[in-house]
MMTF fields as JSON, N, C-alpha, C and O atoms, coordinates in Angstrom:
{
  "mmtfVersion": "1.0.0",
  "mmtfProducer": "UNKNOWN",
  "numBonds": 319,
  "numAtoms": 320,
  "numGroups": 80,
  "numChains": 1,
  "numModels": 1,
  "chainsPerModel": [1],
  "groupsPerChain": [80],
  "chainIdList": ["A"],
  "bondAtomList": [4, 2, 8, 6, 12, 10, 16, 14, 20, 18, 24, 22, 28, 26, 32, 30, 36, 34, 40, 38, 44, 42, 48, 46, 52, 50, 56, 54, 60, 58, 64, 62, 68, 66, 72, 70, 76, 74, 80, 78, 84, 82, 88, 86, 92, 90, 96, 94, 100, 98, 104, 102, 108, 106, 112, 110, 116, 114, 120, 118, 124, 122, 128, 126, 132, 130, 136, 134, 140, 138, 144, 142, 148, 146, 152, 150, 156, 154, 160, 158, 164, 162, 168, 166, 172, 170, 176, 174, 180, 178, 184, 182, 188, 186, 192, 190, 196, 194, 200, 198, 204, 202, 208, 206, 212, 210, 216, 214, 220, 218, 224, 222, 228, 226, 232, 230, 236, 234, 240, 238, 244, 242, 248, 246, 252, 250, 256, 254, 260, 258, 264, 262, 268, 266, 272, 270, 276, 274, 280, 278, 284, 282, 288, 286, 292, 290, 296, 294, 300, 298, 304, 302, 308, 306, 312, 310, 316, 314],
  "bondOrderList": [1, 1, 1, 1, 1, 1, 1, 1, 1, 1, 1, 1, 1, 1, 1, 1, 1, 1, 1, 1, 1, 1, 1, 1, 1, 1, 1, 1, 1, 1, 1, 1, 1, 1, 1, 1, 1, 1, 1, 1, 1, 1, 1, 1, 1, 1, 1, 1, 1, 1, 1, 1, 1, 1, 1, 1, 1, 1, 1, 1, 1, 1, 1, 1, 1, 1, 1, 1, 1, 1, 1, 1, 1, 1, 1, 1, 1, 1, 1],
  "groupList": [{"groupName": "UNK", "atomNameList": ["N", "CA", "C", "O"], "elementList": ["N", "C", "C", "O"], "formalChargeList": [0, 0, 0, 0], "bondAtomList": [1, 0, 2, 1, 3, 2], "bondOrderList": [1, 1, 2], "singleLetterCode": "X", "chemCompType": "L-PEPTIDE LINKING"}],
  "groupTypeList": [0, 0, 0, 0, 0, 0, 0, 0, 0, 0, 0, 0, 0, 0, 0, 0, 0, 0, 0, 0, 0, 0, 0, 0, 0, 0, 0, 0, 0, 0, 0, 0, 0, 0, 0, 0, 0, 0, 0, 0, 0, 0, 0, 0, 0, 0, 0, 0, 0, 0, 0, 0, 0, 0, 0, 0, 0, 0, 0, 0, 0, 0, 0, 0, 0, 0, 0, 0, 0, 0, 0, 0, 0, 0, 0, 0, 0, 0, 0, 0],
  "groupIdList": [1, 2, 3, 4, 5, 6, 7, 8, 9, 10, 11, 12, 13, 14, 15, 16, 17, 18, 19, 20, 21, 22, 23, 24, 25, 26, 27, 28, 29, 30, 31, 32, 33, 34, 35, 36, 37, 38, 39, 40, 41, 42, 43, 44, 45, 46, 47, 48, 49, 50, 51, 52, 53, 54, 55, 56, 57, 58, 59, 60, 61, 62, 63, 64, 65, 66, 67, 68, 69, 70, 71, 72, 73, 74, 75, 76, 77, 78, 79, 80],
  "secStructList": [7, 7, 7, 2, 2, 2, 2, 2, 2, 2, 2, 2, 2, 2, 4, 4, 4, 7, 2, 2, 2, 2, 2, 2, 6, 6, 6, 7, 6, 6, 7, 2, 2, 2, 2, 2, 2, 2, 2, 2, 2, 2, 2, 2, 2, 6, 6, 7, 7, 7, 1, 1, 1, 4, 4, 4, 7, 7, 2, 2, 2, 2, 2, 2, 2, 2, 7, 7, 7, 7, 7, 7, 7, 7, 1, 1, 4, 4, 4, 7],
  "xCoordList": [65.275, 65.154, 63.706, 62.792, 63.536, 61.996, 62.275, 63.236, 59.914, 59.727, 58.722, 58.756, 57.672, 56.638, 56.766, 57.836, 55.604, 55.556, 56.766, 57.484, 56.944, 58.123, 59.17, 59.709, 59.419, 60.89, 60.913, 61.899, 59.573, 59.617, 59.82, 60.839, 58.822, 59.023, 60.635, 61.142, 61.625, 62.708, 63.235, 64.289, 63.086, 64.388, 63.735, 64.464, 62.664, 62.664, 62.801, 62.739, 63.101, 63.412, 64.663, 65.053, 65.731, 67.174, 67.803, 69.008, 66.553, 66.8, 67.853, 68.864, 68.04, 69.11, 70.233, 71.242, 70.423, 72.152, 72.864, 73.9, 72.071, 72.286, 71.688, 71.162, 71.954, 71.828, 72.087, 71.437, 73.467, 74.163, 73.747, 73.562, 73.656, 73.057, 71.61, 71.284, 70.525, 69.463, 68.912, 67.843, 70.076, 70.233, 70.264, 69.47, 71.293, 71.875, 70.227, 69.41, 69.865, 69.169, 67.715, 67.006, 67.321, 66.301, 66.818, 65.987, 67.894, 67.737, 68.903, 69.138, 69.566, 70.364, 71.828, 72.653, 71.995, 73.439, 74.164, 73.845, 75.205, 75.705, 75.504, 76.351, 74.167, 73.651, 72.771, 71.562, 73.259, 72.582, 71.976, 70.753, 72.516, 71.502, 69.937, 68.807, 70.565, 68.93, 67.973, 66.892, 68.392, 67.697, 66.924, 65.717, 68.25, 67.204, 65.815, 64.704, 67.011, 65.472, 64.175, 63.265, 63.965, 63.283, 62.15, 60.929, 63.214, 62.437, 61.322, 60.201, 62.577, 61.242, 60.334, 59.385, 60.374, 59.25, 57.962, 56.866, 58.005, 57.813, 56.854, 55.642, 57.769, 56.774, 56.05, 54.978, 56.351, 55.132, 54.597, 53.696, 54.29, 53.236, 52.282, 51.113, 52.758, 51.699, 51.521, 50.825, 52.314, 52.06, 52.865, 52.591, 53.868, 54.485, 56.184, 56.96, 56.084, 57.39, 58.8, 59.096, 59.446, 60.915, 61.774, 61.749, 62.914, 63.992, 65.166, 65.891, 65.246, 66.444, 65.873, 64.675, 66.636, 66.484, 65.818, 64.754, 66.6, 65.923, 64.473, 63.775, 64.341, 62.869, 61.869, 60.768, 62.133, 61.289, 61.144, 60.104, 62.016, 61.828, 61.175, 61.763, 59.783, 58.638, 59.504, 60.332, 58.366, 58.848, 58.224, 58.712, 57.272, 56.817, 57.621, 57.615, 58.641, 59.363, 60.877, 61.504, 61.059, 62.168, 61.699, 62.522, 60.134, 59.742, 59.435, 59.282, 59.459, 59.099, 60.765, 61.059, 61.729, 62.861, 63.475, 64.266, 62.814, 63.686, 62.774, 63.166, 61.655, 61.236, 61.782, 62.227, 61.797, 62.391, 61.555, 61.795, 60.261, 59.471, 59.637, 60.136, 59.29, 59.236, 58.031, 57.319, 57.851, 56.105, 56.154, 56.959, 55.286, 55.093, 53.8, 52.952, 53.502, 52.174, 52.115, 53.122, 50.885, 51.457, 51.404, 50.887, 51.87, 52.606, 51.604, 51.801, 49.767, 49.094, 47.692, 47.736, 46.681, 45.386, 44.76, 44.249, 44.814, 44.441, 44.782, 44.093, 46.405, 47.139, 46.783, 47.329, 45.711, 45.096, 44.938, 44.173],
  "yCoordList": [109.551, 108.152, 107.708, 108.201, 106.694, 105.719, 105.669, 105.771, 105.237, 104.884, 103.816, 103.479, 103.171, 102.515, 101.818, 101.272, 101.645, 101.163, 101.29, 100.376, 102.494, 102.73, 102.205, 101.963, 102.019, 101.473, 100.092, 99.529, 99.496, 97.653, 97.697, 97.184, 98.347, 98.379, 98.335, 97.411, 99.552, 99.415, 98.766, 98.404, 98.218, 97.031, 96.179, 96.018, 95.626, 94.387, 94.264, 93.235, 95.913, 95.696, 95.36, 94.6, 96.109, 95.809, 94.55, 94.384, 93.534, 92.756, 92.107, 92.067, 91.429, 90.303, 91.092, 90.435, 92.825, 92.967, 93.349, 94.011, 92.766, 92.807, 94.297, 95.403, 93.826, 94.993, 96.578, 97.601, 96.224, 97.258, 98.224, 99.44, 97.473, 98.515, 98.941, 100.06, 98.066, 98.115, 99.548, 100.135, 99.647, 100.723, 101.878, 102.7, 102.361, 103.349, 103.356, 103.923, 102.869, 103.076, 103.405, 103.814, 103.019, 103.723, 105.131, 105.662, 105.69, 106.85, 106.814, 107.814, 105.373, 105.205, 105.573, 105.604, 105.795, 105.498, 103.954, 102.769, 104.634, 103.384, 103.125, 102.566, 103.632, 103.929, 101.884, 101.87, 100.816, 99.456, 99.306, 99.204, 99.244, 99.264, 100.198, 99.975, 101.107, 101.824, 101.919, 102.482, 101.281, 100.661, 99.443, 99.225, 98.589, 97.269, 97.443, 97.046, 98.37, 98.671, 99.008, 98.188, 100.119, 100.762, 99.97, 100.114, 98.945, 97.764, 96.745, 96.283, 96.695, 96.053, 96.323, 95.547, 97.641, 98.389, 98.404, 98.195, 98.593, 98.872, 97.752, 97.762, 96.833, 94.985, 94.685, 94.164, 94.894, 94.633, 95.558, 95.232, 96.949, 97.38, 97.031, 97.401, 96.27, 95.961, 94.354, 93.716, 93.648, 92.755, 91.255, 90.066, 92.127, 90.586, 90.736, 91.654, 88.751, 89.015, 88.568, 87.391, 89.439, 89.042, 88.849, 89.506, 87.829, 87.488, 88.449, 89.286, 88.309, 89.433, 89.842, 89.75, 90.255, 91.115, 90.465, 90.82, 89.044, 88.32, 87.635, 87.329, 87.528, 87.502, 88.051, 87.513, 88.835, 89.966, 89.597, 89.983, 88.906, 88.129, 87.272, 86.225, 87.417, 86.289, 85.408, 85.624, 83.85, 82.768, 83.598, 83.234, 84.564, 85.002, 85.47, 85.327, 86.343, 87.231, 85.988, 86.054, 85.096, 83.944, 83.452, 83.457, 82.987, 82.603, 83.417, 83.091, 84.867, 85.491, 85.782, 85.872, 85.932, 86.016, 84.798, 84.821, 83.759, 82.604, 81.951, 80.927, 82.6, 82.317, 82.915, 84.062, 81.984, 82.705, 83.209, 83.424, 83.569, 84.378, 85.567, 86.117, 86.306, 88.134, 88.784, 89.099, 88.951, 90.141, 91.182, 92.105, 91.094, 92.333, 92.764, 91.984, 94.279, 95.123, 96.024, 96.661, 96.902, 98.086, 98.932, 98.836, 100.365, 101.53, 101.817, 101.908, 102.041, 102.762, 101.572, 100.882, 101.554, 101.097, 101.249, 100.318, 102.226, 102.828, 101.974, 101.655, 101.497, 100.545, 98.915, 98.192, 98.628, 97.672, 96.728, 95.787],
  "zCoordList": [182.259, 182.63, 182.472, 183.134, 181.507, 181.758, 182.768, 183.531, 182.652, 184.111, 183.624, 182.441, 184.622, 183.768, 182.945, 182.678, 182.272, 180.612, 179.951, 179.545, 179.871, 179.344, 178.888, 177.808, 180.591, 181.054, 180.606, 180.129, 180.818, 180.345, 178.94, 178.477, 178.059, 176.164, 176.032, 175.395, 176.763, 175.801, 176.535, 176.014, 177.882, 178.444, 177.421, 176.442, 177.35, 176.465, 175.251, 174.577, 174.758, 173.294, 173.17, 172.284, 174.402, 174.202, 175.039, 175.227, 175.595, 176.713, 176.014, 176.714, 174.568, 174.079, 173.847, 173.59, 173.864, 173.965, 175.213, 175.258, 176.424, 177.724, 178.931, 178.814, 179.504, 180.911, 180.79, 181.008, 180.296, 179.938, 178.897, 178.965, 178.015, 176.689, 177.02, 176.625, 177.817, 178.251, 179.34, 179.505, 179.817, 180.987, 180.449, 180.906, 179.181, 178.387, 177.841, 178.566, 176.858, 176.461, 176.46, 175.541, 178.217, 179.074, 179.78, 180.517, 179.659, 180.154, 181.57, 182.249, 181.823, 183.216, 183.064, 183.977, 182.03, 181.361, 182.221, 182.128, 183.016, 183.602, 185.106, 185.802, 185.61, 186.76, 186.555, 186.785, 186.265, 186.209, 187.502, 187.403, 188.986, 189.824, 190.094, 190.53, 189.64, 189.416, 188.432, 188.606, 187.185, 186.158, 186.841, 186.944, 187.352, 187.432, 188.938, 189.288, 189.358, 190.683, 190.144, 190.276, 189.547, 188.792, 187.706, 187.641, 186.765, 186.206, 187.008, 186.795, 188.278, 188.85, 189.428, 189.542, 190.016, 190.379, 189.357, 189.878, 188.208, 187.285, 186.745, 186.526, 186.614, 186.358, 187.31, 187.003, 188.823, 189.803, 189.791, 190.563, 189.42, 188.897, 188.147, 188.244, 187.332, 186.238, 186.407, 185.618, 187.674, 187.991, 187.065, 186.899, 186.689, 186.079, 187.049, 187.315, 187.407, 188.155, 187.477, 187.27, 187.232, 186.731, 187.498, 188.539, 187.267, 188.494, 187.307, 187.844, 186.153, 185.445, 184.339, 184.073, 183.739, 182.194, 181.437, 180.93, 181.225, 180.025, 179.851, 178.884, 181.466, 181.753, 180.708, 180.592, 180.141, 179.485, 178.032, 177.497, 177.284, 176.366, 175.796, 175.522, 175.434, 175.185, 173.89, 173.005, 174.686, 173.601, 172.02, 170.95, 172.046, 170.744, 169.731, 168.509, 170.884, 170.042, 169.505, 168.448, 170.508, 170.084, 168.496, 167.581, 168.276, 167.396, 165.841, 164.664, 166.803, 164.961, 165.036, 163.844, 165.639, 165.048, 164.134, 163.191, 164.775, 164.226, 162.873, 162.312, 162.482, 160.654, 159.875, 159.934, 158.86, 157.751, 157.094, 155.906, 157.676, 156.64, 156.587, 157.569, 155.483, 155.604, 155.676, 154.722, 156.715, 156.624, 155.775, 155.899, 154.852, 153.763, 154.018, 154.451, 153.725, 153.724, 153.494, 153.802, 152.743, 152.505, 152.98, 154.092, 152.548, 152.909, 153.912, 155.124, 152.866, 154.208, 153.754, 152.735, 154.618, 154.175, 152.845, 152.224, 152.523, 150.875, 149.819, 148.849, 150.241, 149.595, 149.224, 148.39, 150.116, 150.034, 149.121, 149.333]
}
């Protein structure tokens, strides 16, 4: 089970396919009350307050999903 840092990176990576998948995929399986306890322990640690999951979803990440641009770069620096 995340804890920490951790635990916030992949809830908020999986925050848009819900709770559920969010939980599994930190390590709770279907243990959701102790995920979300844990989450929030976790954010007032580091001092940000969430009321749920989706909380965790910056308008940033709404916005680079919704361009239609494609980020290209290369493989390594060298590539330059």
């Amino acid at each position: 089970m995340l804890q920490g840092i951790e635990l916030i990176n992949c809830a908020k990576a999986n925050a848009k396919q819900g709770v559920a998948v969010a939980a599994e995929q930190s390590g709770y399986n279907k243990n959701i009350g102790l995920f979300i306890e844990n989450l929030h322990k976790a954010c007032q640690q580091i001092g940000v307050d969430i009321n749920e999951l989706y909380d965790l979803i910056t308008d940033q990440q709404i916005a680079q999903e919704n361009r239609k641009v494609r980020e290209i770069s290369p493989d390594t620096i060298s590539k330059l």
